[in-house]
PDB file of N, H, CA, C and O in Angstrom:
ATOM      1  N   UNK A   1     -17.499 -53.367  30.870  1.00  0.00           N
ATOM      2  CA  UNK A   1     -16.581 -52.773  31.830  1.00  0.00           C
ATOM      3  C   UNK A   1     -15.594 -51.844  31.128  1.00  0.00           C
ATOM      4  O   UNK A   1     -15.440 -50.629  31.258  1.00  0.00           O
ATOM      5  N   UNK A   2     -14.972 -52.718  30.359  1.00  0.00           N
ATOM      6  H   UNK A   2     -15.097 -53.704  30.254  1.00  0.00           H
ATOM      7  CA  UNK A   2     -13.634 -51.723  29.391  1.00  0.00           C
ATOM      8  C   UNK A   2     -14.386 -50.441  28.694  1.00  0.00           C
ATOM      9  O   UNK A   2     -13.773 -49.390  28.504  1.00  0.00           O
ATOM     10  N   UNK A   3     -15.808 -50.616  28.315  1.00  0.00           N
ATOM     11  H   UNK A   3     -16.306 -51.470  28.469  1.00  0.00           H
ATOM     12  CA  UNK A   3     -16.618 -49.637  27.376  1.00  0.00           C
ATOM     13  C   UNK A   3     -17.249 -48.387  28.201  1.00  0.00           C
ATOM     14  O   UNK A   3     -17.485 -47.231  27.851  1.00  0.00           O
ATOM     15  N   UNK A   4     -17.422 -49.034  29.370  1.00  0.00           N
ATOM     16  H   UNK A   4     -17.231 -49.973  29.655  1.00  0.00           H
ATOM     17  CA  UNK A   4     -17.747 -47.238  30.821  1.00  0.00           C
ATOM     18  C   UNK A   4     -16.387 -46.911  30.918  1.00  0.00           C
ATOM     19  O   UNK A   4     -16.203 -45.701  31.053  1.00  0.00           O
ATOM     20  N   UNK A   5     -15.120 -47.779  30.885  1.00  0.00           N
ATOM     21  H   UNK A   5     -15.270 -48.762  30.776  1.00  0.00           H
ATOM     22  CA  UNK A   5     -14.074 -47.114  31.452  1.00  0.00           C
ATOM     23  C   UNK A   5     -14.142 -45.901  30.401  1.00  0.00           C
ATOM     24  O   UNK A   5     -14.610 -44.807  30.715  1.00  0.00           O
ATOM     25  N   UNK A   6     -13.717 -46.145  29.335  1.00  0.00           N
ATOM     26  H   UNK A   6     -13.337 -47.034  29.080  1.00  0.00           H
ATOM     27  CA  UNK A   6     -13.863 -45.338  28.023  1.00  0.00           C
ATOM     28  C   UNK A   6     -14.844 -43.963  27.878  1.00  0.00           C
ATOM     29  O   UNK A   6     -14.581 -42.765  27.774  1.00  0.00           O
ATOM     30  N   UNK A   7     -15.488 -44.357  27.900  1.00  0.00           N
ATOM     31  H   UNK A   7     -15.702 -45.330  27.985  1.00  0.00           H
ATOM     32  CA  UNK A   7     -17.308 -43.554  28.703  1.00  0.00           C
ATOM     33  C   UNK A   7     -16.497 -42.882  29.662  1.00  0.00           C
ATOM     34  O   UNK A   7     -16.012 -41.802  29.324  1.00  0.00           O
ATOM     35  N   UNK A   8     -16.278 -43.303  30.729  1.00  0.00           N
ATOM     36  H   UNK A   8     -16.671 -44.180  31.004  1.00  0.00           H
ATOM     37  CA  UNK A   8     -16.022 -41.717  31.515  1.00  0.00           C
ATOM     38  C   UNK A   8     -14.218 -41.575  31.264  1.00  0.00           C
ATOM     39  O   UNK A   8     -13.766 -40.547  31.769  1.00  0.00           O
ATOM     40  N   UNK A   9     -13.567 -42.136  30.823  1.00  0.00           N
ATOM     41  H   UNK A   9     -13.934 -42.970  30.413  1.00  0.00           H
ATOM     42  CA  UNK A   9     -12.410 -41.302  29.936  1.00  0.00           C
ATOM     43  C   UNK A   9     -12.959 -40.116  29.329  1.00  0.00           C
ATOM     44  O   UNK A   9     -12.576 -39.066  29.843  1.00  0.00           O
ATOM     45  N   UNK A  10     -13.604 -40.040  28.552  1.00  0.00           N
ATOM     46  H   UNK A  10     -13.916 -40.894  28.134  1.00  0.00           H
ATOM     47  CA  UNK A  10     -14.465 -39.619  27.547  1.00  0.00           C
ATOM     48  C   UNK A  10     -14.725 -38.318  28.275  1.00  0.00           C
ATOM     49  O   UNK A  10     -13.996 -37.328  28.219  1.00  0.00           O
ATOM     50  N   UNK A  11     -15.934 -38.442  29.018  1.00  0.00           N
ATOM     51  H   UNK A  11     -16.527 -39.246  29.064  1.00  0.00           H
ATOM     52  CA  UNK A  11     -16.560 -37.392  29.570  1.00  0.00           C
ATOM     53  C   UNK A  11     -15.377 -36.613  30.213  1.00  0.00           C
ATOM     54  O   UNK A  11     -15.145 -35.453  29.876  1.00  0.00           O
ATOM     55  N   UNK A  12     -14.668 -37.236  31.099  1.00  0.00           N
ATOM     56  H   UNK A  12     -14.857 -38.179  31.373  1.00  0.00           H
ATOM     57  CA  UNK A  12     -13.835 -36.374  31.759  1.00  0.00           C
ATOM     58  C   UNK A  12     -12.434 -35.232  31.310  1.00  0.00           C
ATOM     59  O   UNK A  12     -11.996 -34.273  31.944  1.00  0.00           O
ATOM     60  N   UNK A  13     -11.891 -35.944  29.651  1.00  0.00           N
ATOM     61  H   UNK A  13     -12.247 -36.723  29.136  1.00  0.00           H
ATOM     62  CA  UNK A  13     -11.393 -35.253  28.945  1.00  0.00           C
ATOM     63  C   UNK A  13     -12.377 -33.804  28.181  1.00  0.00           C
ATOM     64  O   UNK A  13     -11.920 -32.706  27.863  1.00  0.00           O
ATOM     65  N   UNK A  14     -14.053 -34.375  28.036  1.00  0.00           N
ATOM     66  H   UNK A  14     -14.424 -35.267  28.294  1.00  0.00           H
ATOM     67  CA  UNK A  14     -14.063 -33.308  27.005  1.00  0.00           C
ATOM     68  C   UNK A  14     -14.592 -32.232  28.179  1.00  0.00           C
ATOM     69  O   UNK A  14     -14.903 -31.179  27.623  1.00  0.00           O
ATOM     70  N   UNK A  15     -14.804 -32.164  29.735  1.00  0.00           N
ATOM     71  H   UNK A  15     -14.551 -33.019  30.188  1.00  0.00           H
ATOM     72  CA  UNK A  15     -15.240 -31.439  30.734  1.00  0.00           C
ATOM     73  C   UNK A  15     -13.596 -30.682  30.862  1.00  0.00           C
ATOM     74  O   UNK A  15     -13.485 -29.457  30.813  1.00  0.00           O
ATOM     75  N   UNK A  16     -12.757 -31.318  30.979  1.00  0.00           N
ATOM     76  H   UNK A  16     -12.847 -32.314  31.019  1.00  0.00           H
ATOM     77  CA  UNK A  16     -11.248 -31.156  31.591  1.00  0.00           C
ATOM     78  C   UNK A  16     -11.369 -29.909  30.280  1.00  0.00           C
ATOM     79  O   UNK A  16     -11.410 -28.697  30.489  1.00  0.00           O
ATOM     80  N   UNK A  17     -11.420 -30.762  28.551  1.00  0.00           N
ATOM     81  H   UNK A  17     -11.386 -31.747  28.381  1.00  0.00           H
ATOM     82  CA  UNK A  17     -11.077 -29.551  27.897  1.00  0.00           C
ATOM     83  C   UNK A  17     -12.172 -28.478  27.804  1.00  0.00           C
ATOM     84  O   UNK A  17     -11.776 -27.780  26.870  1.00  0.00           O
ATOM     85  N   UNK A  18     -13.339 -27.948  28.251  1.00  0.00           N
ATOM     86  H   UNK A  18     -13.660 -28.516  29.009  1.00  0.00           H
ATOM     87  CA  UNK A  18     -14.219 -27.201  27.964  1.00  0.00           C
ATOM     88  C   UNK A  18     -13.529 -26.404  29.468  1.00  0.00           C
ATOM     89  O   UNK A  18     -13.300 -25.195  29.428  1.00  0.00           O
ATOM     90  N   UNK A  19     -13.297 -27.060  30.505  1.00  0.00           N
ATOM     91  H   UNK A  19     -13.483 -28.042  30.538  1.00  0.00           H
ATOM     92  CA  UNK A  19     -12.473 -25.813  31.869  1.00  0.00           C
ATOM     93  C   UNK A  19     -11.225 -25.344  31.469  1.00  0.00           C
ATOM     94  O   UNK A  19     -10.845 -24.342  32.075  1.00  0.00           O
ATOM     95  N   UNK A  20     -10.511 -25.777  30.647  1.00  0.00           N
ATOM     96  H   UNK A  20     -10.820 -26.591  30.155  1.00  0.00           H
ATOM     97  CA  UNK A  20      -9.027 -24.993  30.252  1.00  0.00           C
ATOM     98  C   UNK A  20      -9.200 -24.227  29.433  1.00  0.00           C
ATOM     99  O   UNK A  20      -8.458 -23.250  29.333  1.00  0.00           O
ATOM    100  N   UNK A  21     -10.401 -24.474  28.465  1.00  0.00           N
ATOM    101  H   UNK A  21     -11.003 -25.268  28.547  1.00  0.00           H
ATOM    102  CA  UNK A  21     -10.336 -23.234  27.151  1.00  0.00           C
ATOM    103  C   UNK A  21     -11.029 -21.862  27.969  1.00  0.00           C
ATOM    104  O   UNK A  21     -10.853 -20.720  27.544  1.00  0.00           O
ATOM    105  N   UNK A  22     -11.690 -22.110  28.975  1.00  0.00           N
ATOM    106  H   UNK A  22     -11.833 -23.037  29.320  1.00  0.00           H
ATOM    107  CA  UNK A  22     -12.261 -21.310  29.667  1.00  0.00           C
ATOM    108  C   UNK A  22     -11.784 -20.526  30.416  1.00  0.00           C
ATOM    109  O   UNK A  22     -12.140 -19.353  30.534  1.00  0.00           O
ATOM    110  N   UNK A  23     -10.473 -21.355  31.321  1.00  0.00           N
ATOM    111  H   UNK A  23     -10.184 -22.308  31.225  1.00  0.00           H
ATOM    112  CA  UNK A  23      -9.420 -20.421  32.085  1.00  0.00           C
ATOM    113  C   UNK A  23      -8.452 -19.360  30.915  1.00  0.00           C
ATOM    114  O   UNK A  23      -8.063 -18.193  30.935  1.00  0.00           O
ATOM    115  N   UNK A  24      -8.343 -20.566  29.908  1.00  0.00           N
ATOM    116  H   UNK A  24      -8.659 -21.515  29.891  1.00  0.00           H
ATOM    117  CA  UNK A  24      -7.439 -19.847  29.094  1.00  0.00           C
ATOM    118  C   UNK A  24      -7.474 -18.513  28.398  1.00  0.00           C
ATOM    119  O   UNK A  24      -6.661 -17.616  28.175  1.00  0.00           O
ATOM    120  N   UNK A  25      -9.225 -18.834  28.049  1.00  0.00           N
ATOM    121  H   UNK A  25      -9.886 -19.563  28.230  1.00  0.00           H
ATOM    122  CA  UNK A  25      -9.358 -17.400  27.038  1.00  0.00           C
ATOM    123  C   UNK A  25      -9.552 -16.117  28.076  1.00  0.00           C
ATOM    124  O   UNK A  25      -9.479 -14.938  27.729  1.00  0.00           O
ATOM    125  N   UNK A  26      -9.779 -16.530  29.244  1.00  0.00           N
ATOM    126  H   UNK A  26      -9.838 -17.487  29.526  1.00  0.00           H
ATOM    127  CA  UNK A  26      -9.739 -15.202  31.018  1.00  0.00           C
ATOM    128  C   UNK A  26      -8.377 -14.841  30.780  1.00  0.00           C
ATOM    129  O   UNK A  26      -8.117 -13.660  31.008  1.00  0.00           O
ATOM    130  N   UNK A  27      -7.264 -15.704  30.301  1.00  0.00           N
ATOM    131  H   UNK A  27      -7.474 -16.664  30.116  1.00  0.00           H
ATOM    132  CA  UNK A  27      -6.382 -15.070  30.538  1.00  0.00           C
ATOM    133  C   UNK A  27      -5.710 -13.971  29.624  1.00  0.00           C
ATOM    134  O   UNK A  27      -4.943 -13.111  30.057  1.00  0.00           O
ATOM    135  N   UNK A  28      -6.170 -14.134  28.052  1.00  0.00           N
ATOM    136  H   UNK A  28      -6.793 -14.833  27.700  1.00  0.00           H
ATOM    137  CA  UNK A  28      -5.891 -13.328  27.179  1.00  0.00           C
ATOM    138  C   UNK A  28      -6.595 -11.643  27.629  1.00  0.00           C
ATOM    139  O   UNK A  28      -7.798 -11.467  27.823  1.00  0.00           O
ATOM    140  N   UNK A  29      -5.689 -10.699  27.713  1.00  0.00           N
ATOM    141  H   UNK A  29      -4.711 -10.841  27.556  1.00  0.00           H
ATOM    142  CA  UNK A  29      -6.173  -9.246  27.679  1.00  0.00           C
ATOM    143  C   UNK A  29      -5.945  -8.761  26.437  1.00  0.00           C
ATOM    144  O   UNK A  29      -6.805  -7.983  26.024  1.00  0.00           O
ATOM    145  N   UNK A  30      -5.105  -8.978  25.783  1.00  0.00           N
ATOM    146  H   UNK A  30      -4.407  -9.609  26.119  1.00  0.00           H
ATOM    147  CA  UNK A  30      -4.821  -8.338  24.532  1.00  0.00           C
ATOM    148  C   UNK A  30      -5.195  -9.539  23.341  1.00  0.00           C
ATOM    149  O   UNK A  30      -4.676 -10.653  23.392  1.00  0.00           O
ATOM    150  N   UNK A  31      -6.085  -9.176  22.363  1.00  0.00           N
ATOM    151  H   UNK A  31      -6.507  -8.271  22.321  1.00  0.00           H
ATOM    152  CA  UNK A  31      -5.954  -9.542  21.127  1.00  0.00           C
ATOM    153  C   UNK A  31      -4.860  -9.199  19.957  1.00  0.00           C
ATOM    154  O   UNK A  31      -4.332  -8.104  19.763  1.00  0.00           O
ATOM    155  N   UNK A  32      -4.603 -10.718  19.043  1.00  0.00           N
ATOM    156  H   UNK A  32      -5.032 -11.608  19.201  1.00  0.00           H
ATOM    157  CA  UNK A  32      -3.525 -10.138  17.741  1.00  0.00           C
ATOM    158  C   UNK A  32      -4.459  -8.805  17.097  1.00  0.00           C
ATOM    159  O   UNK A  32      -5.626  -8.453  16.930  1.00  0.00           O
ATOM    160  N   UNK A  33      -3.025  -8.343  16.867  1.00  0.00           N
ATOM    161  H   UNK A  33      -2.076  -8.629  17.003  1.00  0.00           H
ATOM    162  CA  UNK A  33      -3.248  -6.909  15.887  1.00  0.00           C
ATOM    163  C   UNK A  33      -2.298  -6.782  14.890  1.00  0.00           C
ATOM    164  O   UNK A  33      -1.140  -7.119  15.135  1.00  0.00           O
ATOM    165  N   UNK A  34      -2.543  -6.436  14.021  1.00  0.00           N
ATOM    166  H   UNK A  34      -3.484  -6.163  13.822  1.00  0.00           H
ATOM    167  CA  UNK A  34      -1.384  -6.480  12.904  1.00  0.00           C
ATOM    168  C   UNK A  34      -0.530  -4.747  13.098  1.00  0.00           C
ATOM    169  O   UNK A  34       0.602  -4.586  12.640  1.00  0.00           O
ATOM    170  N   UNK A  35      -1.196  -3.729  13.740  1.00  0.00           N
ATOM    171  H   UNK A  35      -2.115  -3.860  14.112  1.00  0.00           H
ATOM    172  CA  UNK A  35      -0.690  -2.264  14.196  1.00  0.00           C
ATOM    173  C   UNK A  35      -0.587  -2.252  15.696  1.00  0.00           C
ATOM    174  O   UNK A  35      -0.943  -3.001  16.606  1.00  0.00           O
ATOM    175  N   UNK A  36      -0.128  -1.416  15.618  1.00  0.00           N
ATOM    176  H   UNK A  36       0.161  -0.808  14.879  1.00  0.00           H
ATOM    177  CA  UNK A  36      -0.076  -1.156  17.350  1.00  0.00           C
ATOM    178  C   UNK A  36      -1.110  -0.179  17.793  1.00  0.00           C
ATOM    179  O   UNK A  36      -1.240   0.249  18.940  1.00  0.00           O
ATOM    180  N   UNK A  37      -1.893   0.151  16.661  1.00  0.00           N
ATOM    181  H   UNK A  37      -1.788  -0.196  15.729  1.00  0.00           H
ATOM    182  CA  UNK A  37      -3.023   1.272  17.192  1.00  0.00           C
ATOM    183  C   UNK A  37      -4.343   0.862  18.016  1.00  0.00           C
ATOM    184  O   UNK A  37      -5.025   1.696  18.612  1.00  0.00           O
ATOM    185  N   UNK A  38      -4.596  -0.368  17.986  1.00  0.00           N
ATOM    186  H   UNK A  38      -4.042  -1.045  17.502  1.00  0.00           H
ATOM    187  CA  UNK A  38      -5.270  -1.044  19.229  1.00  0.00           C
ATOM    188  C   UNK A  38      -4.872  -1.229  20.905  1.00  0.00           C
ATOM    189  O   UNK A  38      -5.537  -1.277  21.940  1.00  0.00           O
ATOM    190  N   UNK A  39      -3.284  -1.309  20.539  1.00  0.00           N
ATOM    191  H   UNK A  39      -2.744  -1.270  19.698  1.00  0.00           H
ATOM    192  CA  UNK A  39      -2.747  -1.466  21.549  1.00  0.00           C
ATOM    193  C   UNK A  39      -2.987  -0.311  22.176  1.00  0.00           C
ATOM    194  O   UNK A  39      -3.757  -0.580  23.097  1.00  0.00           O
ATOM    195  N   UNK A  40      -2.607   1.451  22.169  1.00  0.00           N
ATOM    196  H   UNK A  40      -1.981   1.669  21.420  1.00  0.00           H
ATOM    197  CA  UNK A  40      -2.110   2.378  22.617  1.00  0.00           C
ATOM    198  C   UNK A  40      -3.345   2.805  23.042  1.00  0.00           C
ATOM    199  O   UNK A  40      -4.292   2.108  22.677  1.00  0.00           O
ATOM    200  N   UNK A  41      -3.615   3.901  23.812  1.00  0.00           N
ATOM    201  H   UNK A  41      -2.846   4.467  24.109  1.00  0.00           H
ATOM    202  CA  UNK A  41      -4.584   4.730  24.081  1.00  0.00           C
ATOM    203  C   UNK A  41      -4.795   6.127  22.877  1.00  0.00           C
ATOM    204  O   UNK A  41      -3.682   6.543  22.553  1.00  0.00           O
ATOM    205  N   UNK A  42      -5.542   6.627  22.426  1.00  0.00           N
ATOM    206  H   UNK A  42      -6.445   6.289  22.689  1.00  0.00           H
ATOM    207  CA  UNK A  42      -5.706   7.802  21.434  1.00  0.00           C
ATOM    208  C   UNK A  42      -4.999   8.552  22.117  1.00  0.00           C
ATOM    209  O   UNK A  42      -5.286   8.757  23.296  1.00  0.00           O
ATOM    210  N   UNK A  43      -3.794   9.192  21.454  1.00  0.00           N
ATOM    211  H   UNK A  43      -3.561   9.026  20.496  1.00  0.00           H
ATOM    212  CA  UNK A  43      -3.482  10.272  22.390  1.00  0.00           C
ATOM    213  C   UNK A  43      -2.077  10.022  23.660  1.00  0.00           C
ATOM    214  O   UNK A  43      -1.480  10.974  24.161  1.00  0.00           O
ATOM    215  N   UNK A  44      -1.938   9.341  23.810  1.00  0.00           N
ATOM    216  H   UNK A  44      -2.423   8.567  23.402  1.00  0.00           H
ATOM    217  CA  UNK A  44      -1.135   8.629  25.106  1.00  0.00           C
ATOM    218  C   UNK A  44       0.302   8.580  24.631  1.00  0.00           C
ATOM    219  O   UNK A  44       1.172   8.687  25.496  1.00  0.00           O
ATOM    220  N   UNK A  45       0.603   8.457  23.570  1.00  0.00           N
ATOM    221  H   UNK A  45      -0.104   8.370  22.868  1.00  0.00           H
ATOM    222  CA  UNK A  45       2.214   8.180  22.988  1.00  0.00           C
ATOM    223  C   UNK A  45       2.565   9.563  22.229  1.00  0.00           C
ATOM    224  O   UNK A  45       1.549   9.989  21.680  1.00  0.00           O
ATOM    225  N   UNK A  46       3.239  10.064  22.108  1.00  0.00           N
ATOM    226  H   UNK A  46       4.064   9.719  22.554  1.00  0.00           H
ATOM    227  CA  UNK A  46       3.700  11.204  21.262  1.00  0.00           C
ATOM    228  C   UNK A  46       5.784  10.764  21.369  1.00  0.00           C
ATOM    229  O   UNK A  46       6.371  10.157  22.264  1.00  0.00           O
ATOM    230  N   UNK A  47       6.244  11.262  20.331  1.00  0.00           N
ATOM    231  H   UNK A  47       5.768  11.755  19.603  1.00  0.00           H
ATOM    232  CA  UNK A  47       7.383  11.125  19.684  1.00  0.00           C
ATOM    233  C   UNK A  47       7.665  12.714  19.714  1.00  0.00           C
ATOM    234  O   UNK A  47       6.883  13.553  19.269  1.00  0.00           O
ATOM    235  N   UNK A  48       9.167  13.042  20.435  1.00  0.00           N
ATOM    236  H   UNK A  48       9.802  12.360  20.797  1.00  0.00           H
ATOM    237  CA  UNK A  48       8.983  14.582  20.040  1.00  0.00           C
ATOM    238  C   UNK A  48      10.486  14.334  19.463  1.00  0.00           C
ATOM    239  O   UNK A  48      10.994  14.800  18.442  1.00  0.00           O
ATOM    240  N   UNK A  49      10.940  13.609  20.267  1.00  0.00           N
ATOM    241  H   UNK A  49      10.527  13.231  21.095  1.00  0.00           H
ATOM    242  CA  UNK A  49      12.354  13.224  19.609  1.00  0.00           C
ATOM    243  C   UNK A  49      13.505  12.177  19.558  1.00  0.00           C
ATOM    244  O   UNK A  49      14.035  11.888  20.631  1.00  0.00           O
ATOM    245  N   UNK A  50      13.940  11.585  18.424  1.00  0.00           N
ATOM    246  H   UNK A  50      13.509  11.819  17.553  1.00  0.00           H
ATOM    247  CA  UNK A  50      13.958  10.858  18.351  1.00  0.00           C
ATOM    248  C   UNK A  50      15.790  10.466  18.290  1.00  0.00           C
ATOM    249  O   UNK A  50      16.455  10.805  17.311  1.00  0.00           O
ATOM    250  N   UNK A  51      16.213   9.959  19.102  1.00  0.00           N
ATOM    251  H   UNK A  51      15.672   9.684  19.897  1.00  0.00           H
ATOM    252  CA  UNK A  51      18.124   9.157  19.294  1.00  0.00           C
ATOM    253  C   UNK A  51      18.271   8.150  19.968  1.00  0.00           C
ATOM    254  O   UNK A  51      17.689   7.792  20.992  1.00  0.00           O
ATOM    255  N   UNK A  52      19.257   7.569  19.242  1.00  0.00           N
ATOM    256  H   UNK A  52      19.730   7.860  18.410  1.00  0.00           H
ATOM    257  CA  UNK A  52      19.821   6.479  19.835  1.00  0.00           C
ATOM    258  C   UNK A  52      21.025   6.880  20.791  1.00  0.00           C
ATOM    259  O   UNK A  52      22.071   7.528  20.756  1.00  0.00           O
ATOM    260  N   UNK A  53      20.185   6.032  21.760  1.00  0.00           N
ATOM    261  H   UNK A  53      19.336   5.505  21.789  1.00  0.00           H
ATOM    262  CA  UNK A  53      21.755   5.913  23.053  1.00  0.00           C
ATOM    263  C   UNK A  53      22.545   5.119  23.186  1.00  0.00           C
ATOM    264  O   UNK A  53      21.973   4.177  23.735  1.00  0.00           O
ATOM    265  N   UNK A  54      23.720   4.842  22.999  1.00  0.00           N
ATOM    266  H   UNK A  54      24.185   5.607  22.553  1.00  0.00           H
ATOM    267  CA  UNK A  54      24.831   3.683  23.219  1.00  0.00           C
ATOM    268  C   UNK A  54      25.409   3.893  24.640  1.00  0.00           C
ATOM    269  O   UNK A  54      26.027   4.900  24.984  1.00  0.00           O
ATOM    270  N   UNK A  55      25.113   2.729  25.493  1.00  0.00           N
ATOM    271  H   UNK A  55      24.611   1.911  25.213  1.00  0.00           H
ATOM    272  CA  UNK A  55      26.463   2.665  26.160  1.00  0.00           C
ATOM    273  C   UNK A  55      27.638   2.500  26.084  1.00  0.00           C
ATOM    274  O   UNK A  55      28.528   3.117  26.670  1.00  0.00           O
ATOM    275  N   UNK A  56      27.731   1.445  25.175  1.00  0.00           N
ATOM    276  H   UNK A  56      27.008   0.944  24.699  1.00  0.00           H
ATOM    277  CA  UNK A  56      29.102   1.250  24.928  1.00  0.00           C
ATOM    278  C   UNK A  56      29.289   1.493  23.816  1.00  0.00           C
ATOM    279  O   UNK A  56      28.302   1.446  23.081  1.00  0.00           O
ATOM    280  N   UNK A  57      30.658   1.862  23.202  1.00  0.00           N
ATOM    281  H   UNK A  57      31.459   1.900  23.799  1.00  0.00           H
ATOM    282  CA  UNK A  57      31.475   2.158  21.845  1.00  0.00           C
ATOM    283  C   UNK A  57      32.224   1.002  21.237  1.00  0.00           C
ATOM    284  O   UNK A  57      32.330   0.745  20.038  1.00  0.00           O
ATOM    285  N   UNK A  58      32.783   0.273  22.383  1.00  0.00           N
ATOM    286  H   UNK A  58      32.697   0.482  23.357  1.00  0.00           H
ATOM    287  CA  UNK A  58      33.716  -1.023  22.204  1.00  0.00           C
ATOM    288  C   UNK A  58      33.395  -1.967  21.988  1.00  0.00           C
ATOM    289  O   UNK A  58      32.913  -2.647  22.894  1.00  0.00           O
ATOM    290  N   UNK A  59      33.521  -2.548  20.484  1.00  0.00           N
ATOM    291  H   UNK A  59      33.912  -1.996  19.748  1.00  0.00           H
ATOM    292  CA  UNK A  59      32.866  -3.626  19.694  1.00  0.00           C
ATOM    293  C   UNK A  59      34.286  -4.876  20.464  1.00  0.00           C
ATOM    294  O   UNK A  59      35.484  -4.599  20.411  1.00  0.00           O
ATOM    295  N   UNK A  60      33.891  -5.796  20.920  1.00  0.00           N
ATOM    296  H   UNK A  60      32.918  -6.021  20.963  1.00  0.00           H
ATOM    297  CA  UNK A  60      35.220  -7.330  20.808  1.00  0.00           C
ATOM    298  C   UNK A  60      34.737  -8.543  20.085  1.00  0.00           C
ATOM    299  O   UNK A  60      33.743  -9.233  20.313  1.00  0.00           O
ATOM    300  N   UNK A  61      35.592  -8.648  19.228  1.00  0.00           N
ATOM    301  H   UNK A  61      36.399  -8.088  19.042  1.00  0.00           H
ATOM    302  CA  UNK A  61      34.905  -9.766  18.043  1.00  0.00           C
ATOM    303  C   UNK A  61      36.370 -10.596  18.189  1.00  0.00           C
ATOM    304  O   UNK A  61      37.541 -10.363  17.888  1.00  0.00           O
ATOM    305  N   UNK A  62      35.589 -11.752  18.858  1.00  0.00           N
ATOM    306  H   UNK A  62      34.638 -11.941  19.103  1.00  0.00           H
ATOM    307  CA  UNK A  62      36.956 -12.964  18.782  1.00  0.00           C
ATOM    308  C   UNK A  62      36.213 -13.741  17.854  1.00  0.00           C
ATOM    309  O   UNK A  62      35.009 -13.526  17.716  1.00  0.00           O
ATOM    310  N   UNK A  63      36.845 -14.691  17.150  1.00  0.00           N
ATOM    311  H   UNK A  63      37.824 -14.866  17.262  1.00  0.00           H
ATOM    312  CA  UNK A  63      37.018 -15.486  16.300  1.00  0.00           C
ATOM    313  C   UNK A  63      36.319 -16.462  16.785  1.00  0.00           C
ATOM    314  O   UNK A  63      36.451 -16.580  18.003  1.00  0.00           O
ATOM    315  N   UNK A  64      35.474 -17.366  16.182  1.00  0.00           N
ATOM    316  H   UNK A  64      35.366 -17.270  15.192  1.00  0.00           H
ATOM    317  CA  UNK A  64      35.411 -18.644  16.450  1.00  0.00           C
ATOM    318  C   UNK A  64      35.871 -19.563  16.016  1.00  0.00           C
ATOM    319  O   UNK A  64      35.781 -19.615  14.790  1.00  0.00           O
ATOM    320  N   UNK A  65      36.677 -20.906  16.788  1.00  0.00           N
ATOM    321  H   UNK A  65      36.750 -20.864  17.785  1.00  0.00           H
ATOM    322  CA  UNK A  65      37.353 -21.694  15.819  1.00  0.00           C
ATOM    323  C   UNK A  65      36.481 -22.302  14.936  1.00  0.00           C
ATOM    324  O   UNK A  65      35.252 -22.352  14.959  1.00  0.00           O
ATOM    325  N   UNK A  66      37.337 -22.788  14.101  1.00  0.00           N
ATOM    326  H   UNK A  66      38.336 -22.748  14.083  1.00  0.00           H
ATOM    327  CA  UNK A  66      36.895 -23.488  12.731  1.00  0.00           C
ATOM    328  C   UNK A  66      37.138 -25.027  13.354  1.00  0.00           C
ATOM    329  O   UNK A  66      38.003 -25.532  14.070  1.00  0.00           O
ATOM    330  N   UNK A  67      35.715 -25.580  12.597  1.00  0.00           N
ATOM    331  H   UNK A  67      35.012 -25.170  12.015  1.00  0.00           H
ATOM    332  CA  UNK A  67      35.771 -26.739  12.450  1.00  0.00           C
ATOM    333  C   UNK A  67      36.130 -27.715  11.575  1.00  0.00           C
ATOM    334  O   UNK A  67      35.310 -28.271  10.844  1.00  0.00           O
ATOM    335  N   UNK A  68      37.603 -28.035  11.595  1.00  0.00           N
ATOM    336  H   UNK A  68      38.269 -27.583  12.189  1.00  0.00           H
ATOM    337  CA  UNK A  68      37.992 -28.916  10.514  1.00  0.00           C
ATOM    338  C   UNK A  68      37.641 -30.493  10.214  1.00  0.00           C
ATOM    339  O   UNK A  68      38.426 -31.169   9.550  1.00  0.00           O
ATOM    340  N   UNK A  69      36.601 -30.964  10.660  1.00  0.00           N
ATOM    341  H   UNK A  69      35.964 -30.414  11.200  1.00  0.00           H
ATOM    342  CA  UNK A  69      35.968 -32.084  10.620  1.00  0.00           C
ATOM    343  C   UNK A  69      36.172 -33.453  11.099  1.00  0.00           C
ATOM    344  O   UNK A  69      35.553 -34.507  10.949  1.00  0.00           O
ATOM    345  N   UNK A  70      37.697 -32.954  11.993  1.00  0.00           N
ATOM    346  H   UNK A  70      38.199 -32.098  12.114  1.00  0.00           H
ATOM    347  CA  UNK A  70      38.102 -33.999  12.996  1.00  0.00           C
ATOM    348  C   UNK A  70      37.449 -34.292  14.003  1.00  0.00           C
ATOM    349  O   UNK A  70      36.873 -33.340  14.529  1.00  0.00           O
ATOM    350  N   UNK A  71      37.282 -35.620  14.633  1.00  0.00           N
ATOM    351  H   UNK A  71      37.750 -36.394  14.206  1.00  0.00           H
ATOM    352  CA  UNK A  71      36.230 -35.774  15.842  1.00  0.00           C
ATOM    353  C   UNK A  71      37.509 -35.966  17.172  1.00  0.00           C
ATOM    354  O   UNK A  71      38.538 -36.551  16.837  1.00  0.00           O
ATOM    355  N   UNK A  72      37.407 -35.532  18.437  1.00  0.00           N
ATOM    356  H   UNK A  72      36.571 -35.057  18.710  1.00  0.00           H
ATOM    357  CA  UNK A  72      38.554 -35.778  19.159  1.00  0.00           C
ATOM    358  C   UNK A  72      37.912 -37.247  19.933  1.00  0.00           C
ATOM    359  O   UNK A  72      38.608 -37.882  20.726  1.00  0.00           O
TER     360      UNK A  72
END
């Protein structure tokens, strides 16, 4: 009895994992690339010029207190 339970434990995990690796790898569109030249289309990106835009100018840097190792 305890040894079918096991038995179809069994079966039903390695079916369960053979349908998730299956949904899973449908879901990948893009493969790792170490460049981005797989990613892009030949041709599709061009750079003509190149700046940074800031919105803002105004840096605010408060302090954080210090922890003097008292517990309250």
């Amino acid at each position: 009895m305890f040894l079918t339970f096991l038995a179809c434990l069994g079966v039903a995990l390695v079916i369960s994992a053979i349908v998730m690796f299956s949904i899973r790898s449908k879901l990948k569109s893009v493969r790792f690339a170490r460049t981005a030249c797989n990613y892009e289309r030949a041709g599709s990106f061009g750079v003509t010029k190149s700046a940074d835009t800031f919105l803002y100018r105004n840096v605010v840097r408060i302090p954080r207190p210090q922890n003097t190792g008292r517990r309250r």
